[in-house]
N, C-alpha and C positions, 0 to 999 in steps of 0.2 A: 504494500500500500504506500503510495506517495504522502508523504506527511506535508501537512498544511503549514505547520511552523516549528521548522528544522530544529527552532533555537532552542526547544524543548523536547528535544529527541530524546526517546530513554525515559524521562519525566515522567508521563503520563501515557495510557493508551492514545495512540493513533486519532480515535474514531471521537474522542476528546478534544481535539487540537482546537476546535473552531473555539473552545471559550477562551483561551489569550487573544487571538485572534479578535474576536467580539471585544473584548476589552478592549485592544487597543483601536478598533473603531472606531466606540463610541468615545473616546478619549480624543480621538482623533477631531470626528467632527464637533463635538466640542469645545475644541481649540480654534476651529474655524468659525463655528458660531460666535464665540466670543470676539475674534479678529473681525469681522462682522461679513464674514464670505457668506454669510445666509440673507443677506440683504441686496438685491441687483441693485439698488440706487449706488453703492458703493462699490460694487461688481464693475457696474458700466461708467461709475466716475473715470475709471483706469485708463478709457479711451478717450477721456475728454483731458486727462493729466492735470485736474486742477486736485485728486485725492490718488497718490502713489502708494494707496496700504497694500493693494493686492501685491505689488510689485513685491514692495518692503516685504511683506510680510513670505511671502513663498521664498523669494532671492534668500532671506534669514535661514529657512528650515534646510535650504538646499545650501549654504555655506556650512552651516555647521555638520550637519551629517557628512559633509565631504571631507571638513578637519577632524571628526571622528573616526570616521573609514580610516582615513589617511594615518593616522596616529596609531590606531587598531593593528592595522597590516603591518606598518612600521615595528612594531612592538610582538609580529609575530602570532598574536591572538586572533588573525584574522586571516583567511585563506580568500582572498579575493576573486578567483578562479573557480568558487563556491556562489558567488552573490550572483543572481539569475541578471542575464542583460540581455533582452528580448533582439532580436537579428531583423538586421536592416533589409526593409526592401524602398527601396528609391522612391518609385513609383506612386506604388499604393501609399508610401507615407504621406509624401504631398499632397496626394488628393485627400488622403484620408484627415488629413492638415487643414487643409483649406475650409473641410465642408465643416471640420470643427468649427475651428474660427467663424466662420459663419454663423453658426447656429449662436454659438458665444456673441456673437454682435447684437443677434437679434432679441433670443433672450438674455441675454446679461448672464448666467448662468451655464456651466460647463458640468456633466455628470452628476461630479462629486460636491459642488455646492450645490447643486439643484435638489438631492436626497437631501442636504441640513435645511436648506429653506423648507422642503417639505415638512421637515419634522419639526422645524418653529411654526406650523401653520399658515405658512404661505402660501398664497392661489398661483400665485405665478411659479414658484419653485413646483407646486403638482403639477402643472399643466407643463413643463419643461421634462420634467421626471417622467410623465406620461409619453410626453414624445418620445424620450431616450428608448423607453421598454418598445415604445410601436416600432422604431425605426431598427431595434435589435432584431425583434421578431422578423420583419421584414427582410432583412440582411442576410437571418435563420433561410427563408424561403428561396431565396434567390442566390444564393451560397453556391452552390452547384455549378450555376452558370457564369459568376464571375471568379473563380478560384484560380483558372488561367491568368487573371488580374493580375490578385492581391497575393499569388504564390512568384509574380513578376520581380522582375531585377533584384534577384537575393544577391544581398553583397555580404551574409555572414552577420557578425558581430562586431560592429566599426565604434570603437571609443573616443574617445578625446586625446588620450595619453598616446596611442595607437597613432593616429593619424597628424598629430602634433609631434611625435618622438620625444615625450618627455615624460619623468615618471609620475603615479598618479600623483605620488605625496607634492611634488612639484608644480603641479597643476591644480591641487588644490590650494596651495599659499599662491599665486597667480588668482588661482578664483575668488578669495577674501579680498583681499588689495585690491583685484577689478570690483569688485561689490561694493566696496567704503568709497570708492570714486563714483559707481552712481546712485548710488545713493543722495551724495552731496549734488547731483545735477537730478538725482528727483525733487530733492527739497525745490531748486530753483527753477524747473520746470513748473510745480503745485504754486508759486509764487505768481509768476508770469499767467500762467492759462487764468488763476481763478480768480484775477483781477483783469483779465477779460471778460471773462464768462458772468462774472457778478458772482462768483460765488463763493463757500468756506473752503479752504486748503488746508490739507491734509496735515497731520500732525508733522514737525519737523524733529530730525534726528537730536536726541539729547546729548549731557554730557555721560549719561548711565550707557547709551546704545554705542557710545564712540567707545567708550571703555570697556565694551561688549566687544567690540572689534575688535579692537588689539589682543581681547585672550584669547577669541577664535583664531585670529593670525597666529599668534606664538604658538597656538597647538600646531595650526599647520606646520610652520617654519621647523618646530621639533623635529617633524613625522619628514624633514626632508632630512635634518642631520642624524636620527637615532641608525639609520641602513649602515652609516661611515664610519659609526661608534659600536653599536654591537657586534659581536661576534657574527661573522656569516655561515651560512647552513654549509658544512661541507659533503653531505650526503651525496652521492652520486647519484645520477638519474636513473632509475632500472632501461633497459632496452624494452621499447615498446613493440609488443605484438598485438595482430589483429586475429581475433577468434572467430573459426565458422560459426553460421547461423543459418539455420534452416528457413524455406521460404515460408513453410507451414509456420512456424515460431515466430519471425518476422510481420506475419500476414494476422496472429493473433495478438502480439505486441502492438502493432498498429492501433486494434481493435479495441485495445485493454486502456491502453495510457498513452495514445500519440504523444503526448507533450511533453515526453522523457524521452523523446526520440530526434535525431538529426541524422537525417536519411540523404546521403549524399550520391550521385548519379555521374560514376567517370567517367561514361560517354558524353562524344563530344557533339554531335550533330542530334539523336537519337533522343537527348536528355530537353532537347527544345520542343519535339514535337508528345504525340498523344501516351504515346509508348512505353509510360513511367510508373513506377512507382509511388502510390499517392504520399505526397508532403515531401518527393524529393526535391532536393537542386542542386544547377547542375556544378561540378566542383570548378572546373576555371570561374566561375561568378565568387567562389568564398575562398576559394584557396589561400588568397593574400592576410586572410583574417580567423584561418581554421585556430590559429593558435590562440585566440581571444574570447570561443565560442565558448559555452559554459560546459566545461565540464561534469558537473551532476547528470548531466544529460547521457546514454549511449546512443555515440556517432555509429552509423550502417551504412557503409560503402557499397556497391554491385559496380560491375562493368558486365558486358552482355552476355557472356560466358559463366563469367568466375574464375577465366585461366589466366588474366591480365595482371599482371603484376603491379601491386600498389604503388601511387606516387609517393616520392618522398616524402612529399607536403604531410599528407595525411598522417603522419605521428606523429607531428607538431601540435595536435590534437592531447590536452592533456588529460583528457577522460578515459573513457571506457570504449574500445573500438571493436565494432563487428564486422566480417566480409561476410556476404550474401553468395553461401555455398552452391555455385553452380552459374550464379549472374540472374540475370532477366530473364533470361531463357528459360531458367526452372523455375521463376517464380510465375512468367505464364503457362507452362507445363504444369504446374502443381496445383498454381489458384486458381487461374485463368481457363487451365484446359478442361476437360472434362473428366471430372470426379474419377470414373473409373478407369484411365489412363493413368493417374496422379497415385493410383491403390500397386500399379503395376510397375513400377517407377521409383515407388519409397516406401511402399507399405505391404508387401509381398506376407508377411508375417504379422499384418497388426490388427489388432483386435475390434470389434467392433466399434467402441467408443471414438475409437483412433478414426477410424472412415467416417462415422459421424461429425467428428469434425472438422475432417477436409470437404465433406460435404458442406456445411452449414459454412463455413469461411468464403466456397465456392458463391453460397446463395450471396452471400453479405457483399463479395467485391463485384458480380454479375448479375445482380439482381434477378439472378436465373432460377428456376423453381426445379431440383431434379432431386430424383427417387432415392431414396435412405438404402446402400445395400443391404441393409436389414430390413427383413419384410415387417417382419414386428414390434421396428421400437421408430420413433419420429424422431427428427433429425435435432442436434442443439440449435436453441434457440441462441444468438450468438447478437447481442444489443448493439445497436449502434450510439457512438457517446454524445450528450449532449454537448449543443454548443453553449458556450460561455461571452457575455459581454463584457466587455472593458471600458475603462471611461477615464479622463482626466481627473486628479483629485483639486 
């Protein structure tokens, strides 16, 4: 079972995890409440710049969790190659970008403060919230048909550190320092606009918040010196191997927990068109950034065969890596073909359960209806997972 919040792994059951979790929600949006993100007059001030709290106030959560990280990893206590960073696709983000911002312009409202206005009884925060859910459902329906999309120009796991060439600890003392400089040109912006506008400007930064800075800075600044001053890890790297996986195990992994999976496609022309493995892509698009990808995740390689010899790239990957025993070929021979070709092929000796569920995998990727080799028992029923929405917070 995938655990909802790793941080308490061992701690409690599993099937428990959601109440830290809920805690820290409701914590959550009650911090936002109080910041006053449950209110769109001050939501939409942000685009008029004569009240910069929304700025302030996010740009704060996101410097300090970055001198935290930074200080964390620094210090050893933190394995960064562990914290989940969801993989770029170009494409789909901009548009996916834009129609946000959109919707944010018109209601003032993003997601995650549209649920807190809800929950202070706001009519506008429900009827934004209402939208989110119609336009999830909607997305649910029509999923199918644009996945060719939003499955477009995968470029991996692209960071800042990564595409800057600097370390994170580095790049978060750069991120304080850039944050106290606008800050100081938000004040002056909220100055300007709201004696145009006629209206109140937004609180201006104290001497409690500048002195706020400088600690956040100096953790940063640590988290670049502590690397130069502790002891460094002298453990060797083990040599990385990639373990078979059967099409069948691949084809129910899929079924079970996509979202622990990075399914990567070595073909080079094959991997563009229909002929794939669902949620692959293709590796020239991530190769530049396989080493950034999350490793909690197992990466699953195929080339068309399975006699292709891996690239190097690919154990630059610091996780869990599988190759796809046989390539494409036998995962459309096994899933793809018909059931009792896929029984004479791999399952020569296996037991009824076993055919049963090459059958029911068959139904699941073909949506094809075929006969149980057993005349008297019905085929598993093998669920398809739901889908999940996501939102800004």
């Amino acid at each position: 079972m995938t655990h909802l919040f790793p941080i308490v792994n061992g701690m409690m059951p599993a099937v428990l995890e959601f109440l830290p979790v809920l805690l820290i929600g409701v914590l959550f949006g009650m911090a936002l409440e109080v910041s006053g993100f449950g209110n769109s007059r001050i939501l939409a001030s942000q685009f008029y710049f004569h009240d910069m709290r929304v700025f302030k106030v996010m740009f704060t959560s996101i410097i300090t969790a970055s001198a935290g990280v930074a200080i964390f990893k620094s210090l050893g206590l933190l394995d960064l190659d562990l914290v989940y960073v969801p993989s770029t696709f170009i494409v789909p983000h901009l548009v996916g970008g834009f129609i946000l911002g959109v919707g944010f312009m018109i209601s003032a409202y993003c997601p995650g403060t549209s649920i807190v206005a809800t929950a202070s009884g706001k009519i506008d925060g429900l009827l934004t919230f209402t939208g989110v859910i119609i336009g999830a459902v909607l997305f649910g329906m029509v999923e199918p048909s644009v996945k060719s999309f939003y499955m477009s120009t995968a470029k991996g796991v692209l960071t800042f550190p990564k595409l800057l060439g600097v370390s994170y600890a580095v790049l978060s003392a750069l991120l304080v320092a850039g944050a106290f400089l606008l800050f100081l040109g938000a004040d002056k912006l909220e100055t300007v606009f709201a004696g145009k506008l006629n209206m109140p400007e937004g609180e201006k930064m104290s001497g409690r918040a500048k002195k706020i800075f400088g600690a956040v800075f100096s953790i940063a600044v640590l988290a670049v010196i502590l690397p130069h001053v502790l002891p460094a890890d002298r453990q060797a790297d083990q040599v990385k191997q990639a373990t078979p996986i059967g099409p069948v195990e691949l084809a129910k992994m899929l079924i079970d927990n996509p979202r622990s999976l990075n399914v990567v496609d070595l073909r080079e022309k094959e991997c563009k068109g229909k002929e794939i493995i669902p949620q692959a892509v293709c590796y020239n698009d991530i190769k530049d950034n396989i080493e950034f990808m999350y490793k909690g995740n197992t990466l699953v390689v195929y080339s068309q065969n399975g006699k292709d010899p891996l690239p190097a790239g690919i154990f630059k990957f610091k996780g869990k890596i599988n190759v796809l025993a046989g390539g494409y070929d036998a995962w459309q021979a096994t899933v793809l073909g018909k059931p009792e070709a896929a029984y004479q092929a791999i399952l020569d000796h296996a037991d009824d359960n076993a055919k049963k569920m090459i059958v029911a995998i068959h139904d699941y990727y073909t949506t094809a209806k075929v006969a149980t080799p057993s005349a008297n028992k019905a085929p598993v029923n093998v669920m398809r997972p739901k889908m999940r929405s996501g939102g800004c917070q």
